[in-house]
N, C-alpha and C positions, 0 to 999 in steps of 0.2 A: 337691539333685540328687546333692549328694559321697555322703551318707548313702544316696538310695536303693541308687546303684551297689554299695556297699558293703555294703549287704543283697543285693541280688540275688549276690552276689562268695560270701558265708556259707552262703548255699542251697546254692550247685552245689558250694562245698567240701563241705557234708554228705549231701550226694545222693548214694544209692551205687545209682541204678537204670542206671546205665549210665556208660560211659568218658567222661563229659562234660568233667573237669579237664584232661586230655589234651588234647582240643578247642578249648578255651578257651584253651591255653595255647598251640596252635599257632595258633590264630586271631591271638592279641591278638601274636605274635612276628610273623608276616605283616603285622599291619595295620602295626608298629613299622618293618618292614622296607620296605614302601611309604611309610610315610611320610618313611623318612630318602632312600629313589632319590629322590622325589621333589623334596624339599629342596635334594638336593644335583644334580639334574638343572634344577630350576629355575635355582642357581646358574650350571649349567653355560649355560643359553639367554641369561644377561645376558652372561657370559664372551664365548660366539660371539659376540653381537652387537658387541661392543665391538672383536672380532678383526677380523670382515667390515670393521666403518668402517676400521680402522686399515687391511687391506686394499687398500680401495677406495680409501683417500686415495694410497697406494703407486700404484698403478695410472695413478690418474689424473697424478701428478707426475709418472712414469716415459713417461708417455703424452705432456704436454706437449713431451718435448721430444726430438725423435725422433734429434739428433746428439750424443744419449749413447752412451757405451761402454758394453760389459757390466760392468766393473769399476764405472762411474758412477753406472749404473743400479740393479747389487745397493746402491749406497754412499747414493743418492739411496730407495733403498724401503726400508732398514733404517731410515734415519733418520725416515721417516715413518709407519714401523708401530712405532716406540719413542714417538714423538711422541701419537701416538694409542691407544696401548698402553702405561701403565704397569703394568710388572710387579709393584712393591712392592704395586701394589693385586688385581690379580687372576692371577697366577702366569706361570712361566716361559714365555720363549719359547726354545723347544728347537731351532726351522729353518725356513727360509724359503728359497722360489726366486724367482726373476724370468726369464721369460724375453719378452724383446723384439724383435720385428723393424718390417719397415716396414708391416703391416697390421693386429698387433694386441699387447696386451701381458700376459701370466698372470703374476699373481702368485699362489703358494700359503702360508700359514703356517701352524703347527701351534705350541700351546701348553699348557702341562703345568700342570694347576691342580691342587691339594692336597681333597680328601673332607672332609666334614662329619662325616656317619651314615654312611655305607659302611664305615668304615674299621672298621666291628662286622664285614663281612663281608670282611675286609682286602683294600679296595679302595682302596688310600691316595692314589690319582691318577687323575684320567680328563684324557685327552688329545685334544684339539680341532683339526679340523685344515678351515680355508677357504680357499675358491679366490677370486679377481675376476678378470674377463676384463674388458683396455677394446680397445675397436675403433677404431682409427686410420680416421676420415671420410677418402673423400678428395675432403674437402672445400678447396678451392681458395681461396687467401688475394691479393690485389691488394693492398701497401703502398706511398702514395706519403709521401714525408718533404718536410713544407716547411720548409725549415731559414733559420732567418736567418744572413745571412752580410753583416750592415752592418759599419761600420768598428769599431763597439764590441768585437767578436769578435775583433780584434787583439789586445785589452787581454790583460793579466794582472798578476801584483799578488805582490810578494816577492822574492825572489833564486831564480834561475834558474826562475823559474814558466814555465808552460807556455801559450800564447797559447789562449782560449777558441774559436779556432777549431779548433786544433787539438784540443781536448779534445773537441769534437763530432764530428770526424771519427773517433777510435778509436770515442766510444759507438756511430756510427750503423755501424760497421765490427761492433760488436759486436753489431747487432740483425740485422744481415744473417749474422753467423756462425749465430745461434741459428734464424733460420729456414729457410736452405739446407741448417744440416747439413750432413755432407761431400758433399752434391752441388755439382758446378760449375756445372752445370745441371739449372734442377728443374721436373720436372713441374708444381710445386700448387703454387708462389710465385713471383711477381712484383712487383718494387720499381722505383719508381720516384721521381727526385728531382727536385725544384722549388727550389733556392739564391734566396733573394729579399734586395732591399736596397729602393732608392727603384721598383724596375720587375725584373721577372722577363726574362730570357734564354730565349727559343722558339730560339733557333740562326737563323745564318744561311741554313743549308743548307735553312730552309722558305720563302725566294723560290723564286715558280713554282708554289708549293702552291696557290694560288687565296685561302687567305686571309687573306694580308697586302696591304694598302691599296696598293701601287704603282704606281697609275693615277693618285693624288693626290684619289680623287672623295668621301676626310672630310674634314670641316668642320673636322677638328684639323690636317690639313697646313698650312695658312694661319694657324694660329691663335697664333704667336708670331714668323712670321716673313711680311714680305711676297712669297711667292713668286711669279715670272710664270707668266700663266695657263698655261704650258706644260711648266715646271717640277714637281719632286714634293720632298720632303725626301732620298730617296733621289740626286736631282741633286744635291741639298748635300754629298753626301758624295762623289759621282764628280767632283766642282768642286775639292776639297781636293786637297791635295799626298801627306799621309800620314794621313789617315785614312779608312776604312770603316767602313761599320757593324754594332753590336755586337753587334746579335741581339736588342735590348729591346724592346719595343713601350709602345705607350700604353695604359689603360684605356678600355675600348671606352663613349665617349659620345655622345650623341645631342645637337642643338640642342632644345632646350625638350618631349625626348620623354623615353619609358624608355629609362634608361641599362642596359647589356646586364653594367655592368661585376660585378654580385651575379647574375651567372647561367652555366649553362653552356651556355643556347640555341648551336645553330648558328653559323657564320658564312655569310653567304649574299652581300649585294650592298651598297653604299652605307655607310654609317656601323656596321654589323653586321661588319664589316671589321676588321682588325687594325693600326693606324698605327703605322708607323715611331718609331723615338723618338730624337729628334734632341733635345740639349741647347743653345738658342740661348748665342750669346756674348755675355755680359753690357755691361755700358756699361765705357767706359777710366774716366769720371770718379771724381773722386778729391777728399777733402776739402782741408782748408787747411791739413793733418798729413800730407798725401799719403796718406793712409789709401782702401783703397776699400770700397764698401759692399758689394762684390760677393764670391763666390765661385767664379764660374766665368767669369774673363775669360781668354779665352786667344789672340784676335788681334785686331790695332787696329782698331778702327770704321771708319776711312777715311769719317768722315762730319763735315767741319768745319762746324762752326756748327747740329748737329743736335741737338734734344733728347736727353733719354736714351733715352725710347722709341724715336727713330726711330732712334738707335743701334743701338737690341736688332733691332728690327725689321729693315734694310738685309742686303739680299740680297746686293750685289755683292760686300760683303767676303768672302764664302768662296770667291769666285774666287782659285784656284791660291794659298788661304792654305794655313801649315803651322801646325801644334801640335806646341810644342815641351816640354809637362810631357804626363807620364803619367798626371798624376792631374787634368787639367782637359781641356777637350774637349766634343761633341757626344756622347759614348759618358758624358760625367756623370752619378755617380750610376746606371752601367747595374750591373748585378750583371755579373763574367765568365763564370762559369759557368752556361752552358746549364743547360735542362731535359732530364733524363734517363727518355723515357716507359717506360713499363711492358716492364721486362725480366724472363728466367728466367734469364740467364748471371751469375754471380754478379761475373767478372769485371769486366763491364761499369758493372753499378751500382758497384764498389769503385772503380774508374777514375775515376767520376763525383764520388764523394765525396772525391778524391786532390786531384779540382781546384778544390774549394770554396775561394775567397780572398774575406777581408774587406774591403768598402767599400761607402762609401756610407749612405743614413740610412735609416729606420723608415717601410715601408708596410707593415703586415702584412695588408692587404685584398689587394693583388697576389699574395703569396705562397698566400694561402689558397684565392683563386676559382682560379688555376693549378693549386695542387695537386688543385681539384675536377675543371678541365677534363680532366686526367691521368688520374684515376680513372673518368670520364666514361664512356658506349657512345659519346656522338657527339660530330661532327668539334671541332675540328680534329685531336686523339687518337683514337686508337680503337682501341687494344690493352685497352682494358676492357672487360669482358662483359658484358653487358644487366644492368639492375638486376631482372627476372623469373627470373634464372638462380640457380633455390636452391643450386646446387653451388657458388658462391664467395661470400666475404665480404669483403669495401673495408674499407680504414682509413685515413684520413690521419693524417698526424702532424706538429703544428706545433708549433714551438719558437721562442721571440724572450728575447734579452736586455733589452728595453727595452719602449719604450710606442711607438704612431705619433708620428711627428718631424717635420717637414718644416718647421715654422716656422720663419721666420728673424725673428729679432729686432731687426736692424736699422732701425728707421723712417723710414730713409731711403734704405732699398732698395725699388723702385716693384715689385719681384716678390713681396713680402713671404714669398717660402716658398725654399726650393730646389728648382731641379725634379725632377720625378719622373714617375710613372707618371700622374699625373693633371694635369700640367703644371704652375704654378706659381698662387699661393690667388689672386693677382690676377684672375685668370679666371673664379674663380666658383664653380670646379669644388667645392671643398671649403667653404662656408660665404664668409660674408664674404669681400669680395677683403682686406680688411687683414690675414689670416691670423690671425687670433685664433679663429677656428673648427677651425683644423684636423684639431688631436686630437679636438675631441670629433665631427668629422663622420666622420673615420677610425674611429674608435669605433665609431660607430653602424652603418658598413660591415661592421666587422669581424664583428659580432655580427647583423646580416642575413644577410651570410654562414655562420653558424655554422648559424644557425636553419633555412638552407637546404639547406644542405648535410646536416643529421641528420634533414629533414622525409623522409617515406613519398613512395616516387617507383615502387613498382611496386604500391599498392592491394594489398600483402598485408600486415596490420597484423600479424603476430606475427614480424616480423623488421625486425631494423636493416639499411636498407640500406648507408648509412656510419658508420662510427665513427669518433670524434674523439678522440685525445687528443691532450692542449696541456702543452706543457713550458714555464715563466719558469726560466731560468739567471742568479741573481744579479740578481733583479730585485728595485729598495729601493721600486718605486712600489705603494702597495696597489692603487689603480683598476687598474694594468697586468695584478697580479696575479690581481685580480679579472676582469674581461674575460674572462684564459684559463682561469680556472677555470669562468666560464660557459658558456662556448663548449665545453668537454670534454660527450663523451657521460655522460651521470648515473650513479654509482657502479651502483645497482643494476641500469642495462642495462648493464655495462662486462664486458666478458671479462678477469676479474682482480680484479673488485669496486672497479677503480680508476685511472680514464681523464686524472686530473691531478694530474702531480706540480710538486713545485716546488723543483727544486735551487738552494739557495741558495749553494752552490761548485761549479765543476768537476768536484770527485772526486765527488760524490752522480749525478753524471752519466749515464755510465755504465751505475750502477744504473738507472736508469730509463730507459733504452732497453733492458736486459734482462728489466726487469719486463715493459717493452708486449709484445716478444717472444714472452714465456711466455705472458701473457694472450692474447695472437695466435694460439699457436698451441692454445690450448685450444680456440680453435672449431673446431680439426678432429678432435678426441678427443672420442668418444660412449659412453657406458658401457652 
């Protein structure tokens, strides 16, 4: 082929019938001349594209999070158009804008690459310049936080540490900064809090609502203490000297039917009802070391020559008794801090997390199905939007330091658990009455729960109606860990690519209530 060219090349140099060398000469400079634009225009299409992603990544970060400053904003899309743009490999970046408001965000860059072949026609640079617009949804976020707040969250660990309760109150302070933004009140978010320990806090101010039990017609008002038939648990407390009640309720169970407590059905009539949560006074006895078996004894039996059941059991004693420790009582084991449903005033959730206090031991079933009732279209909440409403997105977010707890180890305690939200293992409620079920029947709830709460609940499969993420703080148990790492919405449907973290100090904290944040707020940023 080299050879013929080269003949035919010999020809037209000795051809004298016409100006053909000429021709040839400006042809073959043309074709030389498209072949270098080309080259170096080819270069130039990988260049752009590489600008656009670096772009678009700017856009989209600058987009997540809309209680950025402009000064933040250019600081936050520089860094991610460098991040995505290395210069060393395909030339300067000469200038870039951002501009952002509350309904959309442009970014423009321009970048100055170096010639191949042009530079024959002294073209030494061609300069590149792409826009990305992302569009601010306004799309509407419902966050409820179920925070655990048992006694272990008192704990902390070194010289002058910082008690783990307290370190969840700045994180969760700091996921409510990132999604209000400098609004005090906001349109397109709503948080709401669920504090859980042995039993969740609905407040007292929902007597009269219709659906708290205090007519006494569940099978659970009777079921640790002998009441007369005209009596309720709520008389137990207007019988007392100095106590009222706390605002905790029981987990909603049926006698030998479906338990309502893994749902967010209605409350309507009869045992679908929400029962008071009254912590009986344990027995006086006491071993042959004066040792008691108990936990929660806080006034005398006034029952000589009675078992210890009938002990636990006797009504009369809460007649015009007083309690005199703060930390034993019928309010045992209650969480203090209400639930705080679905607000936009930014104030009011910060209020709520102010008055997060530790005590109390490990239901994370309580905390979870609450947190769903919260997020819920129906009663007994119902500041949440129908699950058919595409314009908002649900999140719960559950955090625990530990595993479910409630066994007591003492064998020679007749309640073998502490009470709680599900009353005490003797009962039934949790596995075995000996309580050696407990954990793993709490377990099995929690993870019911999980499965139920992320199941399709308005028949339109290409959307999550709730999302889960689960936080362990300093948790040493694998299975605990395990658990909430199951129960998180699955990496690839997560807004963030990452629905379970696991801080294993305090200070990692924080960060991940700013992560969920960010991931939070990506569902309302569309490119």
């Amino acid at each position: 082929m080299y050879r013929a060219l080269l003949s035919v090349g010999e020809r037209l140099c000795r051809d004298e019938r016409g100006a053909v060398l000429p021709l040839f000469t400006v042809a073959v400079v043309t074709l030389l001349l498209v072949t270098a634009v080309g080259i170096d225009y080819g270069n130039a299409l990988v260049v752009k594209q590489k600008l656009i992603n670096a772009a678009d990544a700017a856009a989209l970060a600058v987009g997540s999070e809309p209680q950025l400053t402009q000064a933040e904003a250019n600081a936050k899309a520089e860094a991610f158009i460098r991040a995505h743009y290395p210069e060393v490999d395909f030339g300067d970046l000469t200038d870039f804008s951002v501009s952002a408001n509350s309904s959309q965000i442009d970014v423009t860059v321009t970048a100055r690459i170096p010639t191949t072949f042009l530079k024959v026609a002294r073209i030494d640079t061609i300069d590149i310049t792409v826009h990305s617009q992302v569009l601010r949804q306004q799309r509407d976020l419902e966050v409820v936080m179920a925070l655990d707040n048992t006694g272990s969250m008192a704990e902390c660990s070194g010289w002058h540490c910082t008690p783990k309760i307290d370190q969840l109150k700045a994180a969760a302070n700091k996921l409510v900064d990132v999604l209000f933004g400098n609004d005090t009140t906001s349109e397109h978010v709503k948080i709401g809090l669920v504090p859980f320990s042995a039993a969740v806090n609905v407040g007292t101010d929902k007597l009269g609502q219709g659906w708290i039990d205090e007519a006494g017609v569940s099978f659970l008002q009777n079921e640790d203490i002998d009441l007369p038939s005209n009596k309720t648990l709520l008389d137990l407390f207007s019988n007392m000297r100095n106590q009222s009640w706390g605002g905790c309720v029981r987990a909603r169970l049926t006698p030998g039917g479906t338990d309502l407590d893994l749902t967010d059905t209605p409350p309507g009539t009869g045992d679908t009802l929400w029962v008071p949560y009254f912590a009986p006074d344990e027995p006086d006895t006491r071993d042959t070391r004066g040792q008691s078996h108990y936990s929660n004894n806080y006034i005398s039996d006034n029952c000589n020559g009675c078992s210890e059941q009938q002990r636990q059991r006797n009504y009369s004693k809460y007649n015009n008794a007083s309690v005199y420790s703060s930390s034993l009582g019928p309010n045992f084991n209650c969480v203090p801090q209400k639930i705080q449903p679905l607000t936009n005033v930014k104030s009011t959730i910060t209020t709520a997390i102010a008055g997060m206090a530790a005590k109390g031991s490990t239901v994370i079933p309580s905390g979870l199905g609450w947190g769903w009732r919260v997020l819920s279209p129906t009663p007994p909440y119902t500041e949440g939007a129908p699950y058919t409403d595409q314009r908002v997105a649900k999140a719960l977010i559950l955090l625990t330091d530990g595993r479910n707890q409630v066994e007591y180890e003492d064998s020679q305690n007749q309640n073998h658990s502490f009470y709680s939200s599900y009353g005490y293992a003797a009962e039934g409620h949790l596995g075995n009455t000996d309580g050696s079920q407990t954990r793993t029947v709490l377990d099995q709830k929690t993870t019911a729960l999980c499965n139920a709460i992320k199941a399709n609940k308005d028949d339109i499969t290409d959307d999550q109606d709730i999302y889960i993420y689960t936080i362990t703080l300093e948790v040493e148990d694998a299975s605990a860990r395990s658990l909430m790492e199951s129960c998180a919405t699955p990496p690839a449907d997560c807004p963030g690519d990452k629905c379970y973290f696991d801080s294993p100090t305090g200070a990692d904290l924080e960060d991940a209530f700013e992560s969920i944040a960010l991931g939070l707020n990506k569902l309302r940023v569309a490119k």
